[in-house]
N, CA, C and O atoms as a Tripos MOL2 file, in Angstrom:
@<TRIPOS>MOLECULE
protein
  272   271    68     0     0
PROTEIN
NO_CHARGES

@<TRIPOS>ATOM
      1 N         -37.9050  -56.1250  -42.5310 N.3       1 UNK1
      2 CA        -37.6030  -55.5650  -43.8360 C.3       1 UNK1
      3 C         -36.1550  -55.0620  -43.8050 C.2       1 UNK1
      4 O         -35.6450  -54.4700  -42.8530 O.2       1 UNK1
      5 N         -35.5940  -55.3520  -44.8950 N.am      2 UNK2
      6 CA        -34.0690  -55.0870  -44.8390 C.3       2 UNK2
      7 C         -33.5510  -53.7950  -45.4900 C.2       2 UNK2
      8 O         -33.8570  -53.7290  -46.6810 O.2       2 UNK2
      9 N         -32.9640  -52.9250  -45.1000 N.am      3 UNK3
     10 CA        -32.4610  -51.3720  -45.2190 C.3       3 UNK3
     11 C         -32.5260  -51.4500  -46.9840 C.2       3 UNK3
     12 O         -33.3230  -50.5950  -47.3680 O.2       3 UNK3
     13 N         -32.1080  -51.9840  -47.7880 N.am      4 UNK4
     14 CA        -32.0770  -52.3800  -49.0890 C.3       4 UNK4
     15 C         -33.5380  -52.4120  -49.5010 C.2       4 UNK4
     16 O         -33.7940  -51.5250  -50.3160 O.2       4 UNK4
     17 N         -34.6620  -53.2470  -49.1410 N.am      5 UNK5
     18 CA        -35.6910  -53.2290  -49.2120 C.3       5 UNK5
     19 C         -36.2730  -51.8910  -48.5660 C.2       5 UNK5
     20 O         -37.0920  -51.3160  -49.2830 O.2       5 UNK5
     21 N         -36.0360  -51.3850  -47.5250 N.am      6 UNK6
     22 CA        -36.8790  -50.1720  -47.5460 C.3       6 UNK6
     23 C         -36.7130  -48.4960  -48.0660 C.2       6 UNK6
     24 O         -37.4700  -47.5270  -48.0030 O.2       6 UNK6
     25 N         -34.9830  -48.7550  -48.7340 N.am      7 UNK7
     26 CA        -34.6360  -47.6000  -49.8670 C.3       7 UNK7
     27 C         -35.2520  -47.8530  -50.7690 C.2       7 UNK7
     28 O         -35.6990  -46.8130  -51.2530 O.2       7 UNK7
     29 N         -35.7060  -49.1760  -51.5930 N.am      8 UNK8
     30 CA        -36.4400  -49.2380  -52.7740 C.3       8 UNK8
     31 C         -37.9390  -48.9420  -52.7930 C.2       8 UNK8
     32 O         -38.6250  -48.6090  -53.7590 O.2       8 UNK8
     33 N         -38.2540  -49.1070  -51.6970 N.am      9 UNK9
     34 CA        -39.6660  -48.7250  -51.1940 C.3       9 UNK9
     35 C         -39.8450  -47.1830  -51.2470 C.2       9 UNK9
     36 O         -40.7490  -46.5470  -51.7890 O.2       9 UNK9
     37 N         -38.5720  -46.6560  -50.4290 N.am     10 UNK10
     38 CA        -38.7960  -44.9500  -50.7980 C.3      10 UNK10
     39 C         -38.6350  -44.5750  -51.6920 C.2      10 UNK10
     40 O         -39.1240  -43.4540  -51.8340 O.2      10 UNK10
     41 N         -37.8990  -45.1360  -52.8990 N.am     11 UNK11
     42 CA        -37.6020  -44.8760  -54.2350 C.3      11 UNK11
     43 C         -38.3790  -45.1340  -55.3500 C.2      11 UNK11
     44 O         -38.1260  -44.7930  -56.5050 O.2      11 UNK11
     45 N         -39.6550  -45.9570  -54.8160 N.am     12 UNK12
     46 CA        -41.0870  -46.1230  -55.5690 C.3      12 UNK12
     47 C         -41.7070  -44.9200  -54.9580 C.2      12 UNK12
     48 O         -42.2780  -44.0250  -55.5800 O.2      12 UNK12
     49 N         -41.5930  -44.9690  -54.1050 N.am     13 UNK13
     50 CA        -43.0990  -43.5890  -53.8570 C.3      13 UNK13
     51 C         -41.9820  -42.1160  -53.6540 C.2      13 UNK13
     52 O         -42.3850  -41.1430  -53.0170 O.2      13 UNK13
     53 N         -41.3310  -42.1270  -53.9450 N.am     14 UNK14
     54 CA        -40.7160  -40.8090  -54.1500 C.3      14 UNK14
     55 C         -41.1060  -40.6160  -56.3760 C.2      14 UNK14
     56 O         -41.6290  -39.7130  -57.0280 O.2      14 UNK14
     57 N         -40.5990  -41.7630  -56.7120 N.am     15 UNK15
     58 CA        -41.2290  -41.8880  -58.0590 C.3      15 UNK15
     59 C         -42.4550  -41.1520  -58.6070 C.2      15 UNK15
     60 O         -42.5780  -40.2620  -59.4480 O.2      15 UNK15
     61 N         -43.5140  -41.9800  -57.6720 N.am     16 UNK16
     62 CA        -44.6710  -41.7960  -58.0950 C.3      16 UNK16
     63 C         -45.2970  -40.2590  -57.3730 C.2      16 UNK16
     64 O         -46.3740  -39.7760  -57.7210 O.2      16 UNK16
     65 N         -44.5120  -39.7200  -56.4610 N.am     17 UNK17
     66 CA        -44.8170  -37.9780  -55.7670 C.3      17 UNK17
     67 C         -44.3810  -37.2940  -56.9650 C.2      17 UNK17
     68 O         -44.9390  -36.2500  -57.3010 O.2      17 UNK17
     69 N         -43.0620  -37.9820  -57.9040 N.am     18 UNK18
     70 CA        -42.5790  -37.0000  -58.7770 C.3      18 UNK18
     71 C         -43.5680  -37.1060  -59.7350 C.2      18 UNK18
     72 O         -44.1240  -36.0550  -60.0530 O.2      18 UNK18
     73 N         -43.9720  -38.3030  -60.3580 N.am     19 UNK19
     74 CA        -45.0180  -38.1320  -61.3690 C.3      19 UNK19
     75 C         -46.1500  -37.5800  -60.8200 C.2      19 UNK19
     76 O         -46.5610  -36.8760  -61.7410 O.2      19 UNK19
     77 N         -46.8860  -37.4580  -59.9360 N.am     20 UNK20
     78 CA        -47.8720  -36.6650  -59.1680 C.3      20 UNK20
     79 C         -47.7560  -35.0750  -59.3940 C.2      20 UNK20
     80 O         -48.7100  -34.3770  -59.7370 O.2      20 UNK20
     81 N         -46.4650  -34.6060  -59.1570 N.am     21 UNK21
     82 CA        -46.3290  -33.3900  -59.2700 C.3      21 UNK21
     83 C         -46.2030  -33.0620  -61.0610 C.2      21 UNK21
     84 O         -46.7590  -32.0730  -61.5400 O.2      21 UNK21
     85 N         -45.6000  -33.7980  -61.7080 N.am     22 UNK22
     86 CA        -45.3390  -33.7550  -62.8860 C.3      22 UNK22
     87 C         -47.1530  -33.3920  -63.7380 C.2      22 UNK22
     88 O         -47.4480  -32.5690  -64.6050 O.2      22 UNK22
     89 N         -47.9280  -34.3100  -63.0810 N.am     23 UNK23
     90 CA        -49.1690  -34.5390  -63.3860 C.3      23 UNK23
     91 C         -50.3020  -33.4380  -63.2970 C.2      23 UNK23
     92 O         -51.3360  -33.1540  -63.9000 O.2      23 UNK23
     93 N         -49.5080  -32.9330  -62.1480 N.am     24 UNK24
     94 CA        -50.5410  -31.4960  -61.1500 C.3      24 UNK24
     95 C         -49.7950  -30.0450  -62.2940 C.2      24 UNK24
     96 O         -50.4340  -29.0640  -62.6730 O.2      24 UNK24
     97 N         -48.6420  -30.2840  -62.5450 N.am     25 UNK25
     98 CA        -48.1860  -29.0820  -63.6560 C.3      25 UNK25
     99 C         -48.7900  -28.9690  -64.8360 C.2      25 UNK25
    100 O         -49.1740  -27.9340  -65.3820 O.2      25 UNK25
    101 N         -48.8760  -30.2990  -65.2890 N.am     26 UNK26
    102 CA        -49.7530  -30.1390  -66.7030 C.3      26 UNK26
    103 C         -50.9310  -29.8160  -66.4730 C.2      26 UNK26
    104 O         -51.4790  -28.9500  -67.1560 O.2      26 UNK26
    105 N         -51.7030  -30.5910  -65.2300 N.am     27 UNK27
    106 CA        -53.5830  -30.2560  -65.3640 C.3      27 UNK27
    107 C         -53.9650  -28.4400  -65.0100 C.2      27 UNK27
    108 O         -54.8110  -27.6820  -65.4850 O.2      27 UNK27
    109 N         -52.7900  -28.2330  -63.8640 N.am     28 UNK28
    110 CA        -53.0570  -26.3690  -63.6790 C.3      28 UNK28
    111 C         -53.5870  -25.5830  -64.5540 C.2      28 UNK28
    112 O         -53.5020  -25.8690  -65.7480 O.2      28 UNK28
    113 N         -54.2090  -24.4910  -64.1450 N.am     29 UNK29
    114 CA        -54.4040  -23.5460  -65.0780 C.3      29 UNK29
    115 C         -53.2900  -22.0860  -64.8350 C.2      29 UNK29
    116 O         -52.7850  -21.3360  -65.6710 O.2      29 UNK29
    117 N         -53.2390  -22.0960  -64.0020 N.am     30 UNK30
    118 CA        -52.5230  -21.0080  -63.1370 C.3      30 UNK30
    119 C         -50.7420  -21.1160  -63.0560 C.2      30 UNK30
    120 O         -50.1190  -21.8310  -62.2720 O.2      30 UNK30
    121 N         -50.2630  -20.3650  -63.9030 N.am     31 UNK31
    122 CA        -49.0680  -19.9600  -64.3530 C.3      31 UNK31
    123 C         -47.7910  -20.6180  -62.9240 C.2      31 UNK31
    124 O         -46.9080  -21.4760  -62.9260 O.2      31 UNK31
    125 N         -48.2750  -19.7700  -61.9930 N.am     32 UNK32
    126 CA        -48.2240  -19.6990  -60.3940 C.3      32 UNK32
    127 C         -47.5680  -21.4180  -60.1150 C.2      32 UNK32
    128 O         -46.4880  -22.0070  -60.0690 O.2      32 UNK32
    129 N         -49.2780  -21.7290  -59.9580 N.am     33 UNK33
    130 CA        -48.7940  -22.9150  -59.3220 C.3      33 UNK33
    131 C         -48.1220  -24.1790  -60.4570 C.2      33 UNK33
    132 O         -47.5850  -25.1820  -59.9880 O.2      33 UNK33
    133 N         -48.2280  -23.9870  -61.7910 N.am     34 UNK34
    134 CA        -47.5720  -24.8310  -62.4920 C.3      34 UNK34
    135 C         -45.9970  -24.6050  -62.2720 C.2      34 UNK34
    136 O         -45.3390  -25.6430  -62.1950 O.2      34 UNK34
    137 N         -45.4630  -23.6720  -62.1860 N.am     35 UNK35
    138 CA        -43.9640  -23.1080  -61.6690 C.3      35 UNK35
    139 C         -43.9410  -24.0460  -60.6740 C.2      35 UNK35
    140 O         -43.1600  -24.9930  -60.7580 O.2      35 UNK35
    141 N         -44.6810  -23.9240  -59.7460 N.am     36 UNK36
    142 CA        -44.3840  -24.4620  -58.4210 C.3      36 UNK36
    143 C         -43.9380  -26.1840  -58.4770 C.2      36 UNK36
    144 O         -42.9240  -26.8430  -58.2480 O.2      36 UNK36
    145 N         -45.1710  -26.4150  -58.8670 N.am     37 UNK37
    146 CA        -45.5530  -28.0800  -59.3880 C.3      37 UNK37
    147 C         -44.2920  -28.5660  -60.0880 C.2      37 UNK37
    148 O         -43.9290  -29.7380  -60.1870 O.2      37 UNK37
    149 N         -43.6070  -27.3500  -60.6170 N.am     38 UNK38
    150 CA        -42.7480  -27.9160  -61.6760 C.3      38 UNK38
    151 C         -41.2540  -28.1640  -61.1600 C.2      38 UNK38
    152 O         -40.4170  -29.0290  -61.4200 O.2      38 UNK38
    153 N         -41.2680  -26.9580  -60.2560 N.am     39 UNK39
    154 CA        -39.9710  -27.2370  -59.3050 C.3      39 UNK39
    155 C         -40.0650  -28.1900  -58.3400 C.2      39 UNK39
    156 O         -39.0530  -28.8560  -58.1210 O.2      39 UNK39
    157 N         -41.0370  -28.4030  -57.7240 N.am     40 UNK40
    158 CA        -41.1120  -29.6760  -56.7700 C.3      40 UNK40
    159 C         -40.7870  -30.8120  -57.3780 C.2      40 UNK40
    160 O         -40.0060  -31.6720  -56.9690 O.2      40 UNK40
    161 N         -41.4890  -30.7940  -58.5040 N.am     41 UNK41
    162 CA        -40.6480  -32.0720  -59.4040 C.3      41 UNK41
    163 C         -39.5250  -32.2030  -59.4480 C.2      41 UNK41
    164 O         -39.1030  -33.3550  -59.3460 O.2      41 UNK41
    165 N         -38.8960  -31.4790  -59.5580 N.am     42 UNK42
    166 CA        -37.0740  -31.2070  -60.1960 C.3      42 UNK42
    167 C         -36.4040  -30.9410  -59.0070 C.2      42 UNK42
    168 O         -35.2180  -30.6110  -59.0200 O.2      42 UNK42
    169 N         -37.1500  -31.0710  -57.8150 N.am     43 UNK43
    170 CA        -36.2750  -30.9860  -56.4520 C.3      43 UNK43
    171 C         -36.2570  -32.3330  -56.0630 C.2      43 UNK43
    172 O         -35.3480  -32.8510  -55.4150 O.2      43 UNK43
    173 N         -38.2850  -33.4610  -56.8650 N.am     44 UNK44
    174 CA        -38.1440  -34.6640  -56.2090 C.3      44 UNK44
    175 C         -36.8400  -35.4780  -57.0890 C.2      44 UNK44
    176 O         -36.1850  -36.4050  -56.6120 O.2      44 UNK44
    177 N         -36.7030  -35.0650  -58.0670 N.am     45 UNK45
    178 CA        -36.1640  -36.1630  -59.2370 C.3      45 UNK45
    179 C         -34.7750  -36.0210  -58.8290 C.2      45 UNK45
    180 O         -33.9660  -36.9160  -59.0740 O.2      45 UNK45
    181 N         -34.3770  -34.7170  -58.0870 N.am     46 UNK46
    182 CA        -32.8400  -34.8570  -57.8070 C.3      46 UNK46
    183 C         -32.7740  -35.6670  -56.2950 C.2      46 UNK46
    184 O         -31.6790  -36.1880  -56.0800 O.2      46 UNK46
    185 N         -33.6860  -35.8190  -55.3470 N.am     47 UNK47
    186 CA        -33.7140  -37.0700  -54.8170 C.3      47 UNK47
    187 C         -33.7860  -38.3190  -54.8380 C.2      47 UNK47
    188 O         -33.3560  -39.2140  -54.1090 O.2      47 UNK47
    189 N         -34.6860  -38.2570  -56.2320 N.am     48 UNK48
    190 CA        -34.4610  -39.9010  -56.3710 C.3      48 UNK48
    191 C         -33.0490  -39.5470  -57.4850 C.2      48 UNK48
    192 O         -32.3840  -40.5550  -57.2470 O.2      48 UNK48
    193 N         -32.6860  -39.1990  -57.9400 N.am     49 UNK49
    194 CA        -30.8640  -39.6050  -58.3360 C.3      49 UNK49
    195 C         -29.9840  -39.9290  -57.5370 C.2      49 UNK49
    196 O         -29.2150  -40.8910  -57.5540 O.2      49 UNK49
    197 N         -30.1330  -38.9000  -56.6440 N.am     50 UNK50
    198 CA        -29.2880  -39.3930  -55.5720 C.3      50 UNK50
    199 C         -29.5000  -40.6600  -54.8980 C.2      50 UNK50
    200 O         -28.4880  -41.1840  -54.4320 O.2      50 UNK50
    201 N         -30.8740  -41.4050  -54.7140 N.am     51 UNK51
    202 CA        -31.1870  -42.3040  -53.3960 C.3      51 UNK51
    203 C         -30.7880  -43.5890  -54.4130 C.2      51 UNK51
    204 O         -30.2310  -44.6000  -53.9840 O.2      51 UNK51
    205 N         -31.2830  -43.3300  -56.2960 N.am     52 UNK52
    206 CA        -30.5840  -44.3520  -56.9050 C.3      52 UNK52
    207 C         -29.1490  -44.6170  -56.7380 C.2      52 UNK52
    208 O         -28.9720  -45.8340  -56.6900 O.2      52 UNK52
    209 N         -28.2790  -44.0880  -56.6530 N.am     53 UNK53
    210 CA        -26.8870  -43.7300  -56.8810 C.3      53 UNK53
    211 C         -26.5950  -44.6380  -55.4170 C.2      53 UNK53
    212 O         -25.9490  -45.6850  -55.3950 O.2      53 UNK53
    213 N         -27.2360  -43.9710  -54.1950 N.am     54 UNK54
    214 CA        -26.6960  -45.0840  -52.8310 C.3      54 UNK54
    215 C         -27.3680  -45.9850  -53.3250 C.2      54 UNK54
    216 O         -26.7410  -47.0430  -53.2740 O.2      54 UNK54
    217 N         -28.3870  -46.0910  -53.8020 N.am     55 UNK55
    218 CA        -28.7910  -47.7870  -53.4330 C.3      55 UNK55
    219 C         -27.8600  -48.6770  -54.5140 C.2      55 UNK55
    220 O         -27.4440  -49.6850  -53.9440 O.2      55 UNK55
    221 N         -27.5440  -48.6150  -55.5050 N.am     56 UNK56
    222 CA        -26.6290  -48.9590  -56.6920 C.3      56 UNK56
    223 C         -25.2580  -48.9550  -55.6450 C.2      56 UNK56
    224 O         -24.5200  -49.9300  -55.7870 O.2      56 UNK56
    225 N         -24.8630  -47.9600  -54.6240 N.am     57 UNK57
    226 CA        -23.4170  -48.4140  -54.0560 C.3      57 UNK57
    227 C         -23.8750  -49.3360  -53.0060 C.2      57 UNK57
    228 O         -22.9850  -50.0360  -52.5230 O.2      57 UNK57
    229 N         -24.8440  -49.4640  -52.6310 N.am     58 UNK58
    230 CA        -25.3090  -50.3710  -51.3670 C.3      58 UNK58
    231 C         -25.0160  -51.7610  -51.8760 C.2      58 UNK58
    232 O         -24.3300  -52.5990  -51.2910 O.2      58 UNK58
    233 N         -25.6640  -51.9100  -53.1170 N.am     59 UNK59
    234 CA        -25.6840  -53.4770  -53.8330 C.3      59 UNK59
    235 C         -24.4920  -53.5270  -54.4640 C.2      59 UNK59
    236 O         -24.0370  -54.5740  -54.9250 O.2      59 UNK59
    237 N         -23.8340  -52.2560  -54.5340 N.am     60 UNK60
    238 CA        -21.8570  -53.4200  -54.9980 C.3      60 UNK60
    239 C         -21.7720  -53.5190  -53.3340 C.2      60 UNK60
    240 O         -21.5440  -54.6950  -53.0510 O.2      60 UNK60
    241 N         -21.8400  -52.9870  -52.5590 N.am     61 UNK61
    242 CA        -20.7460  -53.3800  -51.1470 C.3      61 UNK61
    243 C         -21.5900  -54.7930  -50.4710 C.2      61 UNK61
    244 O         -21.1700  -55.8550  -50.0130 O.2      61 UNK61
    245 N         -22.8210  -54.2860  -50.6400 N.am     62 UNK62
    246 CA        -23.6610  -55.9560  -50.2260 C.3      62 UNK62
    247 C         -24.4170  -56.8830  -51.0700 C.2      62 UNK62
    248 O         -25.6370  -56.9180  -50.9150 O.2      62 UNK62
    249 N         -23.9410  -57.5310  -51.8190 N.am     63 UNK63
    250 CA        -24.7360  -57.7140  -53.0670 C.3      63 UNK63
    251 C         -25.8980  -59.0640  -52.5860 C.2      63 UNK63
    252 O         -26.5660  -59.8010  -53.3110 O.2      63 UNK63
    253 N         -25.7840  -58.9950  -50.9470 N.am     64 UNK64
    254 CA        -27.3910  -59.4010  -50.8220 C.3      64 UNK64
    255 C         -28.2710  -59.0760  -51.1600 C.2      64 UNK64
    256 O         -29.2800  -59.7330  -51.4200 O.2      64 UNK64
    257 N         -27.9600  -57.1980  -51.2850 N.am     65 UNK65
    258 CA        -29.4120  -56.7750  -51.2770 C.3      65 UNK65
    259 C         -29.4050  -56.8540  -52.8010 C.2      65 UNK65
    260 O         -30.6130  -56.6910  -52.9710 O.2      65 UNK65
    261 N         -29.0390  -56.9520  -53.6990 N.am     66 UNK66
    262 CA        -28.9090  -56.7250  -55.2560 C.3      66 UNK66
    263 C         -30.2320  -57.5520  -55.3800 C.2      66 UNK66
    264 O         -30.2740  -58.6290  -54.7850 O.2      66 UNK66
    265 N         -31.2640  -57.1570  -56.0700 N.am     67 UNK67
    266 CA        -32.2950  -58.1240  -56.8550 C.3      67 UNK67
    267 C         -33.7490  -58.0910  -55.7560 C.2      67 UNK67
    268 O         -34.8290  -58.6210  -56.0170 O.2      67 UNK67
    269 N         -33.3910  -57.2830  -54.4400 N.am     68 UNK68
    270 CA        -34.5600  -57.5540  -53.1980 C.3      68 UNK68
    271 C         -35.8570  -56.7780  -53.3150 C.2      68 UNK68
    272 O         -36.7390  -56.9180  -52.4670 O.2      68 UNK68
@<TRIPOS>BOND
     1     1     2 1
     2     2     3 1
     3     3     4 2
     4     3     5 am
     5     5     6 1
     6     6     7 1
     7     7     8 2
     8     7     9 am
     9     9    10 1
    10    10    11 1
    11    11    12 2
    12    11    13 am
    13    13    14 1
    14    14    15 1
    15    15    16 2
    16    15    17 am
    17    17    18 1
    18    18    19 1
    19    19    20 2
    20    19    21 am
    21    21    22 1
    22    22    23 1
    23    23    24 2
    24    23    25 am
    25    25    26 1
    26    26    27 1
    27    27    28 2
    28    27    29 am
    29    29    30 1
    30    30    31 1
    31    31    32 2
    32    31    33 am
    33    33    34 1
    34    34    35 1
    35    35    36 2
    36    35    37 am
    37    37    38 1
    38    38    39 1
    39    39    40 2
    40    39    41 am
    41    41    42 1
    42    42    43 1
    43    43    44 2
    44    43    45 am
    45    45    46 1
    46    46    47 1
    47    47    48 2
    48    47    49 am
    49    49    50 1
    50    50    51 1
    51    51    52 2
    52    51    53 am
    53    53    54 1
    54    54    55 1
    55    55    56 2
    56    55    57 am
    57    57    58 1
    58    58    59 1
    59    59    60 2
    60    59    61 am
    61    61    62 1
    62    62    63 1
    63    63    64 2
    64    63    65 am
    65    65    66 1
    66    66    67 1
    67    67    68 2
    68    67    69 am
    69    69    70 1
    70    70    71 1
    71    71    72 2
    72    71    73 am
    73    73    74 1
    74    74    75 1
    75    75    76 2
    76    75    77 am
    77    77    78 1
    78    78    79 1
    79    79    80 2
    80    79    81 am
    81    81    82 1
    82    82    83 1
    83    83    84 2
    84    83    85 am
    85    85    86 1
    86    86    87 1
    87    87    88 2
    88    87    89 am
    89    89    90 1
    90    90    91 1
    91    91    92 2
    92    91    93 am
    93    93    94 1
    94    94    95 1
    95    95    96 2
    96    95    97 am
    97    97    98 1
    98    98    99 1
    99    99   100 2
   100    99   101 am
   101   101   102 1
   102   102   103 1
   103   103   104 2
   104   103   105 am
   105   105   106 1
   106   106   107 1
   107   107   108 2
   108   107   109 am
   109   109   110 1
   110   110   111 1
   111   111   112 2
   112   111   113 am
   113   113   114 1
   114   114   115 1
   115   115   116 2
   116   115   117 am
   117   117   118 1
   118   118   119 1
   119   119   120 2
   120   119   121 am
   121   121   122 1
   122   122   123 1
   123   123   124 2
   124   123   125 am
   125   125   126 1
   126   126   127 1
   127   127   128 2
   128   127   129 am
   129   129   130 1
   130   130   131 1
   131   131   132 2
   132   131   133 am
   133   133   134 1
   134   134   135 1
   135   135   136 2
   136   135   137 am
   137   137   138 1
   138   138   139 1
   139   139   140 2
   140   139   141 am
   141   141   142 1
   142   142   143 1
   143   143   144 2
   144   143   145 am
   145   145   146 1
   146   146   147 1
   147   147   148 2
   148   147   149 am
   149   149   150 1
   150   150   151 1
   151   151   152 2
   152   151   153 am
   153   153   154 1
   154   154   155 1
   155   155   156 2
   156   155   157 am
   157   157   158 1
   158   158   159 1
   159   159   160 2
   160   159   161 am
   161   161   162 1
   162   162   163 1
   163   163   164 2
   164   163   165 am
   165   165   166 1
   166   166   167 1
   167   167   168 2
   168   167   169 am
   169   169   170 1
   170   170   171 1
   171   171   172 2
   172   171   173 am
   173   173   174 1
   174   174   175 1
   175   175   176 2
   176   175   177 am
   177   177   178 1
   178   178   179 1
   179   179   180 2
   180   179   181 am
   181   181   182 1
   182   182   183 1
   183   183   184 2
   184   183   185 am
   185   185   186 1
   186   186   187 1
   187   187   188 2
   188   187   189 am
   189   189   190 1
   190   190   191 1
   191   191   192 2
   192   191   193 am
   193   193   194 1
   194   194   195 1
   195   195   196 2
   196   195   197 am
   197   197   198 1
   198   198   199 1
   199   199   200 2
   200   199   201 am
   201   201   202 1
   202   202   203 1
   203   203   204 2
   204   203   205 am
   205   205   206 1
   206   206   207 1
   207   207   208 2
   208   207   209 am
   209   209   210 1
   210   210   211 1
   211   211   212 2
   212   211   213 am
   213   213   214 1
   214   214   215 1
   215   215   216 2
   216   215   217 am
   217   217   218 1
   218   218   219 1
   219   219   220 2
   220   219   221 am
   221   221   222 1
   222   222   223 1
   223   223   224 2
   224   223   225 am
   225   225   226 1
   226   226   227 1
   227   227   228 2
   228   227   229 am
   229   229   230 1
   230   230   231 1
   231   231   232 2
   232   231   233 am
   233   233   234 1
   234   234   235 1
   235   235   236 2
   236   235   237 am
   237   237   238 1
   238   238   239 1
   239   239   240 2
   240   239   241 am
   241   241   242 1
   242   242   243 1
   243   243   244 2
   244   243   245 am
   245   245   246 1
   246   246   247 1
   247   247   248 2
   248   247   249 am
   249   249   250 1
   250   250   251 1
   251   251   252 2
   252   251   253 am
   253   253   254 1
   254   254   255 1
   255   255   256 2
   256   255   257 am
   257   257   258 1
   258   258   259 1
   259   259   260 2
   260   259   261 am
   261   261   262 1
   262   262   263 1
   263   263   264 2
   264   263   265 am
   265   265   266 1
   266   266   267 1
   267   267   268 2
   268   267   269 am
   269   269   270 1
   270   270   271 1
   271   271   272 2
@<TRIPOS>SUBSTRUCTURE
     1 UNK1         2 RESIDUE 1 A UNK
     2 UNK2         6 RESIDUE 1 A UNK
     3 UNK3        10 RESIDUE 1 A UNK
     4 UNK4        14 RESIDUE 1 A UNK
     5 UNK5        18 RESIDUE 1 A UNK
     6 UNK6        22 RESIDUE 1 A UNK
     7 UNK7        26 RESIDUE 1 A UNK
     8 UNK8        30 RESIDUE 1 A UNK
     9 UNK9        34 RESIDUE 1 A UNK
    10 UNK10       38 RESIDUE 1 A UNK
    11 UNK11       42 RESIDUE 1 A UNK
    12 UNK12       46 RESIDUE 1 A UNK
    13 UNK13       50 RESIDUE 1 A UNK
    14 UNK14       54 RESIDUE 1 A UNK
    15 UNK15       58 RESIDUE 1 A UNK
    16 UNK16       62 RESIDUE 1 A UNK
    17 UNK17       66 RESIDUE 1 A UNK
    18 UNK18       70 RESIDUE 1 A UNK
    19 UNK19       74 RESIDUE 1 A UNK
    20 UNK20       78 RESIDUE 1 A UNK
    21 UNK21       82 RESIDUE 1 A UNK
    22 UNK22       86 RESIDUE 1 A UNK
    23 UNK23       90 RESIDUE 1 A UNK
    24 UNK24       94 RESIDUE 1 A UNK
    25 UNK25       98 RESIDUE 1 A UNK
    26 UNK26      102 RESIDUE 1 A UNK
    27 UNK27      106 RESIDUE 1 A UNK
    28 UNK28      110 RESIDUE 1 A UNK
    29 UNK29      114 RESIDUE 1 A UNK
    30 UNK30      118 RESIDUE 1 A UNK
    31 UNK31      122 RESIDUE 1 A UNK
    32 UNK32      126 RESIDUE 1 A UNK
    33 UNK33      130 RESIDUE 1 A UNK
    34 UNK34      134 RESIDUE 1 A UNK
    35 UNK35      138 RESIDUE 1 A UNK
    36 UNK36      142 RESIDUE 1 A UNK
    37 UNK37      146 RESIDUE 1 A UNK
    38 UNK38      150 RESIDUE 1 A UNK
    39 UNK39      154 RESIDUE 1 A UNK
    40 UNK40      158 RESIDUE 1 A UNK
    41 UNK41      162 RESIDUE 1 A UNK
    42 UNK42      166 RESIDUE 1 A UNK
    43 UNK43      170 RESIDUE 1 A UNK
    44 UNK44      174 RESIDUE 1 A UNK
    45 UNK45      178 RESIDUE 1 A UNK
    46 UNK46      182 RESIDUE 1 A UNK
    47 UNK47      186 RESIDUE 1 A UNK
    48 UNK48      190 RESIDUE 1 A UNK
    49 UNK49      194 RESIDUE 1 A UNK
    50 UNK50      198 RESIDUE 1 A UNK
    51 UNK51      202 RESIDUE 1 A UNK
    52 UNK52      206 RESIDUE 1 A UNK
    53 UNK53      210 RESIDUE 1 A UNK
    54 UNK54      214 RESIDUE 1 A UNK
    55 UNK55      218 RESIDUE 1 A UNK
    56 UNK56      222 RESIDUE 1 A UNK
    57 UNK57      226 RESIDUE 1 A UNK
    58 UNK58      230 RESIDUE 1 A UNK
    59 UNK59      234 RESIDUE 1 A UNK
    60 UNK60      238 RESIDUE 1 A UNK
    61 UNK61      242 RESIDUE 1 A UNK
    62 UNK62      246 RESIDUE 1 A UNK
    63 UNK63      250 RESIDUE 1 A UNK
    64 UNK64      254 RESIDUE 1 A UNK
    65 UNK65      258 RESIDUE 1 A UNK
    66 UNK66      262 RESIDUE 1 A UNK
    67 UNK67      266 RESIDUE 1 A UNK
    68 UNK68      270 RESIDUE 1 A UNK
């Protein structure tokens, strides 16, 4: 598996942890842990910006990986 292929791989399931958490904020009842739920989100989503942002400079410098 090629470094290109396995950032996009972390960048699907970092996705779907953020919608997970996104998911766990709305169903809560508890003030508490919806805060919580809600920042974990907004800590995952500024990871995946960032991991988009390298992988977008990865595919101008190697545009093998562009499309993998």
């Amino acid at each position: 598996m090629t470094v290109g292929k396995k950032l996009k791989t972390c960048l699907s399931n970092l996705k779907s942890a953020q919608a997970d958490l996104e998911t766990f904020a709305l169903e809560t009842e508890s003030q508490i842990a919806k805060d919580a739920f809600s920042q974990f989100a907004n800590q995952t989503k500024s990871i995946v910006d960032g991991l988009q942002t390298r992988i977008q400079e990865i595919e101008e410098e190697e545009p093998q990986y562009k499309g993998r």
